[in-house]
C-alpha positions in Angstrom: -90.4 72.6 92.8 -94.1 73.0 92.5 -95.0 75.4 89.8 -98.7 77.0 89.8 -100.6 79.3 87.3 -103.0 81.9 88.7 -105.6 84.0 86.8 -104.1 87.4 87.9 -106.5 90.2 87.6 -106.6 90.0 83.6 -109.6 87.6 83.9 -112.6 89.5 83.7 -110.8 91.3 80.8 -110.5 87.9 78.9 -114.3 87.0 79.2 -116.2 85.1 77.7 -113.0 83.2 77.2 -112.4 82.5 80.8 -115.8 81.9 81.9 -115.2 77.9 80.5 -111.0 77.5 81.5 -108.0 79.3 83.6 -106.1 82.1 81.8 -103.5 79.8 81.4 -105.9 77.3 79.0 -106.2 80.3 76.1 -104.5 79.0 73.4 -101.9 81.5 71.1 -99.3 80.7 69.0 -99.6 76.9 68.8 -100.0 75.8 72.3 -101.9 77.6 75.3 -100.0 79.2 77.3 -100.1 76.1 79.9 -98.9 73.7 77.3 -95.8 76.2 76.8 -94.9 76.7 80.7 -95.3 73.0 81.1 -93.0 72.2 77.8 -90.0 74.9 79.2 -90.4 73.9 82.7 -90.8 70.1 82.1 -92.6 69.4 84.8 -96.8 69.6 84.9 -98.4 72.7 86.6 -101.9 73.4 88.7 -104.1 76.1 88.7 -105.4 79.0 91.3 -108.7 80.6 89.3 -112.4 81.1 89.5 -114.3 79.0 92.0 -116.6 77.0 89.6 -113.6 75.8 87.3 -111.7 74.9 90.5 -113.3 71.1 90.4 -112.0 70.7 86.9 -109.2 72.7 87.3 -107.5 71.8 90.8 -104.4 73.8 92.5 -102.2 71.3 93.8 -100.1 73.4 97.2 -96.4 71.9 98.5 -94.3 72.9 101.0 -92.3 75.2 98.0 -94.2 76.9 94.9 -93.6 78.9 92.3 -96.5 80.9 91.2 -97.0 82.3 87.9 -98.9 84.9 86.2 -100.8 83.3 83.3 -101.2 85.9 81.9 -97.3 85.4 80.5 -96.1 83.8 77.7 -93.4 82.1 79.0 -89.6 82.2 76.5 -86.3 80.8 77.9 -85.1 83.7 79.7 -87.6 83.9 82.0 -87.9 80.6 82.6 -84.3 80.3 83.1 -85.5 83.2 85.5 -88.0 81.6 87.0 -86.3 78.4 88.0 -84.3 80.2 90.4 -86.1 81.9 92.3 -85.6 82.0 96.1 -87.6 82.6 99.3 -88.8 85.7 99.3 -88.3 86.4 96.0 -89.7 87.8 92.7 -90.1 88.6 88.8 -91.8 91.9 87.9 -92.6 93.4 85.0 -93.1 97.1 85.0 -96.2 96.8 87.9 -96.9 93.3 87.0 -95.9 90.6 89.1 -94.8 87.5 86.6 -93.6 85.0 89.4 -92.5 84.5 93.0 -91.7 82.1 95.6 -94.4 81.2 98.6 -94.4 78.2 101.0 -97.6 76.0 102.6 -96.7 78.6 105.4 -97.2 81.5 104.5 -100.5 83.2 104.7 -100.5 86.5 102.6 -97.7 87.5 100.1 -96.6 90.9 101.0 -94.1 92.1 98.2 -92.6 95.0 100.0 -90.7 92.6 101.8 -89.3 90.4 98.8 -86.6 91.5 96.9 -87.8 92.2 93.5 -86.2 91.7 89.9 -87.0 93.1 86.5 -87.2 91.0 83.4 -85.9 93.4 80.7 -86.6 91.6 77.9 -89.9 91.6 75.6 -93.0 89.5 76.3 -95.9 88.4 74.9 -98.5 89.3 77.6 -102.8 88.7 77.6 -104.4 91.3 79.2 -107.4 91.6 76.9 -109.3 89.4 74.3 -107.7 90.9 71.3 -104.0 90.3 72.5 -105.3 87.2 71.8 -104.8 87.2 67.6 -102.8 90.4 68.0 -99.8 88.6 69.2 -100.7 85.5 67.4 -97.7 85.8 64.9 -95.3 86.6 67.6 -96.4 83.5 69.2 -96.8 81.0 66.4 -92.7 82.0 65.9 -91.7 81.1 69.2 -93.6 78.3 69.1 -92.3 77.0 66.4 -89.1 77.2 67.8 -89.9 75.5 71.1 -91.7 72.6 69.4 -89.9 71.8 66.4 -86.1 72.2 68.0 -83.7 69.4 67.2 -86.8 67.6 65.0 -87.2 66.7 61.4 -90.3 67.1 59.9 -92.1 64.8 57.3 -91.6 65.3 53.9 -93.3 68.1 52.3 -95.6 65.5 49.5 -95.5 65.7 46.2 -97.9 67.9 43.7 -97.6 70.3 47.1 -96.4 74.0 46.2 -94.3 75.8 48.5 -92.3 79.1 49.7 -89.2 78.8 52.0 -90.2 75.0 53.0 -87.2 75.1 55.5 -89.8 76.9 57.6 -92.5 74.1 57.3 -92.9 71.4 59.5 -95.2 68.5 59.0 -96.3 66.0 62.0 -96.5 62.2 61.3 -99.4 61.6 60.1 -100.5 64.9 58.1 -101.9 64.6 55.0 -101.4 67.1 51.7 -103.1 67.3 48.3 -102.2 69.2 46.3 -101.7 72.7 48.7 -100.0 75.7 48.5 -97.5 76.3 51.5 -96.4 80.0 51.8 -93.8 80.3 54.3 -91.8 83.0 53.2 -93.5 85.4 55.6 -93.9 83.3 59.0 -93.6 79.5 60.2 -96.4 76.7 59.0 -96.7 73.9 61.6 -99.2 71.3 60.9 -100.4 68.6 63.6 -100.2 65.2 63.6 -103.1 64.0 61.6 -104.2 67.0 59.8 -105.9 67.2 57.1 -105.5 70.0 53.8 -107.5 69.0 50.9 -106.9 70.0 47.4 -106.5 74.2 46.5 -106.2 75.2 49.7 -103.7 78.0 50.2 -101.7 79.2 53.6 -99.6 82.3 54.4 -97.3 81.9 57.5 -97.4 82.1 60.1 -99.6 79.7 60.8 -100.2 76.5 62.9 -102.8 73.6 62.4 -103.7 71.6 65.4 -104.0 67.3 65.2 -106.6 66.2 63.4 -107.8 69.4 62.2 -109.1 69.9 58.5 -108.7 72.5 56.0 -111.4 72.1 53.5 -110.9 72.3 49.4 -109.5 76.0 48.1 -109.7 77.3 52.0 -107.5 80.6 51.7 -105.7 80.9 55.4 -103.5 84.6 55.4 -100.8 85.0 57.9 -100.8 84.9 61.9 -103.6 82.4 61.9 -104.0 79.5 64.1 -106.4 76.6 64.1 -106.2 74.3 67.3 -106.7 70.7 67.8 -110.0 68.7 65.4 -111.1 72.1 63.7 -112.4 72.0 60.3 -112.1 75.0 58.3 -113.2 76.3 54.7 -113.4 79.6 53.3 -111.4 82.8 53.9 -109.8 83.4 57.2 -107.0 85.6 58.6 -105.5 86.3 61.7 -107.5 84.7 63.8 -107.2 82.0 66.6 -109.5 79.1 66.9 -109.3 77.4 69.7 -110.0 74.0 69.2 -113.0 71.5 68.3 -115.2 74.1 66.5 -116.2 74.3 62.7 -116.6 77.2 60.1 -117.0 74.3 57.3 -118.0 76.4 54.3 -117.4 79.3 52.6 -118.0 83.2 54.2 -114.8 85.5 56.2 -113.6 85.5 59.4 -111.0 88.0 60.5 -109.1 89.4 62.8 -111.3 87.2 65.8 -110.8 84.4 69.2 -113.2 81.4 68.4 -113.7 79.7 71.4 -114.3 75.6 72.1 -117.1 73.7 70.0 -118.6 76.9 68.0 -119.8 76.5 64.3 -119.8 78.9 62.5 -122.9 78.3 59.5 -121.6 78.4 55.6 -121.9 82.2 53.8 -121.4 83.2 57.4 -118.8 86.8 57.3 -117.9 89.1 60.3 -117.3 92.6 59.3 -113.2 93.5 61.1 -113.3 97.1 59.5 -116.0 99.7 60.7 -117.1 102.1 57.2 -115.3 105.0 58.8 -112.3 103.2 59.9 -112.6 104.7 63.3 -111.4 103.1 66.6 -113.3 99.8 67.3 -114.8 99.4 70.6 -116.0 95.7 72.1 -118.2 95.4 74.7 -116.3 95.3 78.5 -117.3 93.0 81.1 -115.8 94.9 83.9 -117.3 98.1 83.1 -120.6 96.9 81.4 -120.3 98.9 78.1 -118.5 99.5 75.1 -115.0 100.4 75.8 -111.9 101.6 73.1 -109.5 98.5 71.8 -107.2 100.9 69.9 -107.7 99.0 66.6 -108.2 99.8 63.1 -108.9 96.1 62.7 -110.9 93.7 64.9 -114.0 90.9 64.4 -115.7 88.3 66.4 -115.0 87.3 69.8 -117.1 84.0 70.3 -117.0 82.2 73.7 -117.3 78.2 74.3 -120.5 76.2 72.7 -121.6 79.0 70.7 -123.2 78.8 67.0 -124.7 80.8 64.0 -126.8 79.9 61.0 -126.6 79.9 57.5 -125.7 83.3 56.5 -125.2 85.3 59.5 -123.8 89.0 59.7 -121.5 90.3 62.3 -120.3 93.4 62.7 -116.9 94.6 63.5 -116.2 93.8 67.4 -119.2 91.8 68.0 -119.0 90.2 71.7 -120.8 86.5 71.5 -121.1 84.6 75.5 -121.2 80.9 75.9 -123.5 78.9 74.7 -125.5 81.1 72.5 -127.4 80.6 69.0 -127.9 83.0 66.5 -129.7 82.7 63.2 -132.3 84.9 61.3 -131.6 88.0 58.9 -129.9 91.3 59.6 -127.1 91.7 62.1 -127.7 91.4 65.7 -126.2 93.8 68.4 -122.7 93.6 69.2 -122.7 92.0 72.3 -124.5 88.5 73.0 -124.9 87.2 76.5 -124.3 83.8 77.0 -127.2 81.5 76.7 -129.4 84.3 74.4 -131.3 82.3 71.2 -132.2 84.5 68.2 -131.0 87.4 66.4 -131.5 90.5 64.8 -135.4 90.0 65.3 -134.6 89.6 69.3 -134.1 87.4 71.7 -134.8 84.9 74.4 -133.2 82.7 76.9 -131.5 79.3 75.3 -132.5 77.6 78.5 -130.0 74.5 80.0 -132.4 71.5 79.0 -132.1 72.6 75.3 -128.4 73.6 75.9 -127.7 69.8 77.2 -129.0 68.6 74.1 -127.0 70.7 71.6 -123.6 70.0 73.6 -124.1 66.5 74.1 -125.0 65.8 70.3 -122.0 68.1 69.3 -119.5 66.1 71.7 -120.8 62.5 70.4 -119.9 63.7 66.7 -115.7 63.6 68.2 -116.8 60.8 70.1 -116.4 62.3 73.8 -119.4 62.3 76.7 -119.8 65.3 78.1 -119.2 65.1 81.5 -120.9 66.1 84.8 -118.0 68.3 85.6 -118.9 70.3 82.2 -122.2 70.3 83.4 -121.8 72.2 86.6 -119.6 74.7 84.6 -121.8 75.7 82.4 -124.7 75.7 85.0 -122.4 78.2 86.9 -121.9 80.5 83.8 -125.2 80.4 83.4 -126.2 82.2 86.4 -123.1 84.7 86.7 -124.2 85.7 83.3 -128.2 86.0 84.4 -127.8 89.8 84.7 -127.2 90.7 81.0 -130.4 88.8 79.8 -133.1 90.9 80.5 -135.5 88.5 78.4 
């Protein structure tokens, strides 16, 4: 069977995460939500989403397919679910569609006339970008399950301190100093190749990425998760990172979605608590304003290529597009369009040329080339997003 993730309609809620991948590239838990379809299913999946990721991102069609909402986390049940579905068939949950059965044939999908099951059980669904680290926890556990099952992990090194290490697992190659492992609340998973230098200390759950560092006397609290070569020092809790981006020194980061190669300057802090502790709003995409999250508790959203200076101050849901650079004193507004440079002081358009140059340098450091592929991505965000830069 040919399995295929689609975007759903979720994906203008998940911006400015899915202006750079498919819905089904956001990472939660320890693996995005591709990685987890692909491990359950065994087999490798294609992708139906936004026109200029299609090139990078291809949907392969057969004469049979399965297509799935990416939006959903997949577990066993459903897959188990999934698996056997039949022409004219498919998996709903409450309105949602989660999966059905279409052919090369068939030219529009009219569900009144497939027979339609429930899944009962609980899932992890993204539908906005705060689901994101909200159900981070719930996903680092099932995770863990799915990736560590009928494996033994390395040995937990000496001089390293820990809470309930039967819930610790440790890739080949990790390395340990002298580190204090808290697993009594949640799961630890670290990569292959990680790094945790001396006094750092982790609450569970929590997952490391390969190759990723935690610097000395880092302080990581629970339901956190740092994807593949991060490196990470200072205070940080419940928040996802999603993979080749920095926040190196010392300053808070909270309840937040940290996209692909962002760095985040040292003393840097985002505020995840408004003064009043009133309802915190983030800016909307679909709408074009400020719109109700229904949390006490939320920080930074920070799409792809992004970066801030020394020192910088965000406030509590602040809304930062691709590609855009921030520095200078005072806190700027709480939602940055992609490809804006400045701050507080104002700002102007971080045009491509200079964006090239930035990307490029940052890629070489990991020792990748950014490719023309990238390019054209970017180019495209770059004009979709045109219409909130009115500098």
């Amino acid at each position: 069977m040919n399995y295929v993730l689609f975007d759903s309609d979720v994906r203008t809620a998940l911006l400015p995460f899915t202006h750079t991948r498919p819905v089904g590239d956001i990472r939660i838990g320890i693996l995005t939500i591709r990685e987890k379809w692909e491990k359950y299913l065994g087999l490798t999946t294609t992708t139906i989403t936004a026109a200029h990721l299609e090139e990078k991102y291809p949907m392969v069609e057969m004469e049979e397919n399965i297509l799935i909402n990416a939006s959903f986390c997949p577990t066993a049940a459903l897959v188990d679910m999934v698996k056997k579905l039949a022409k004219n068939e498919a998996i709903f949950k409450g309105e949602d569609v989660i999966a059905f059965y279409t052919t090369d044939q068939q030219e529009e999908v009219n569900f009144d006339s497939y027979t339609q099951f429930e899944f009962e059980e609980e899932l992890i669904q993204i539908k906005n970008t705060w689901d994101i680290f909200s159900n981070n926890g719930k996903a680092i556990q099932q995770d863990y399950e799915l990736v560590t099952e009928d494996r033994t992990s390395e040995p937990i090194p000496a001089g390293v301190q820990v809470l309930n290490k039967e819930n610790i697992f440790i890739e080949v190659g990790a390395e340990i100093l002298f580190a204090t492992l808290n697993a009594s609340e949640g799961p630890i998973y670290i990569g292959k190749n990680a790094q945790i230098m001396e006094g750092a200390s982790i609450r569970g759950p929590f997952a490391m990425g390969e190759n990723s560092v935690l610097k000395m006397g880092a302080k990581i609290y629970k339901d956190t998760t740092l994807g593949p070569y991060c490196k990470i020092g200072g205070e940080v809790s419940n928040a996802v990172i999603f993979g080749y981006s920095s926040k190196g020194h010392d300053g808070y980061l909270g309840n937040s979605v940290i996209g692909e190669w962002c760095n985040i300057g040292a003393g840097t802090s985002t505020s995840n608590l408004k003064n009043n502790y009133a309802e915190v709003k983030l800016w909307d995409y679909e709408t074009g304003r400020f719109a109700k999250t229904g949390l006490q508790f939320c920080g930074l959203m920070m799409g792809d290529h992004s970066k801030c200076a020394i020192n910088t101050m965000f406030n509590t849901g602040t809304v930062i597009g691709v590609s855009a650079n921030i520095f200078g004193s005072g806190f700027p507004r709480n939602f940055v369009p992609s490809y804006s440079w400045g701050g507080a002081a104002g700002f102007v358009t971080f045009q491509m040329v200079k964006v090239y140059e930035v990307v490029i340098a940052v890629m070489q450091r990991k020792s990748l080339t950014f490719e023309e592929i990238d390019q054209k991505i970017l180019d495209a965000v770059f004009e979709e997003t045109k219409q909130y830069r009115t500098y």
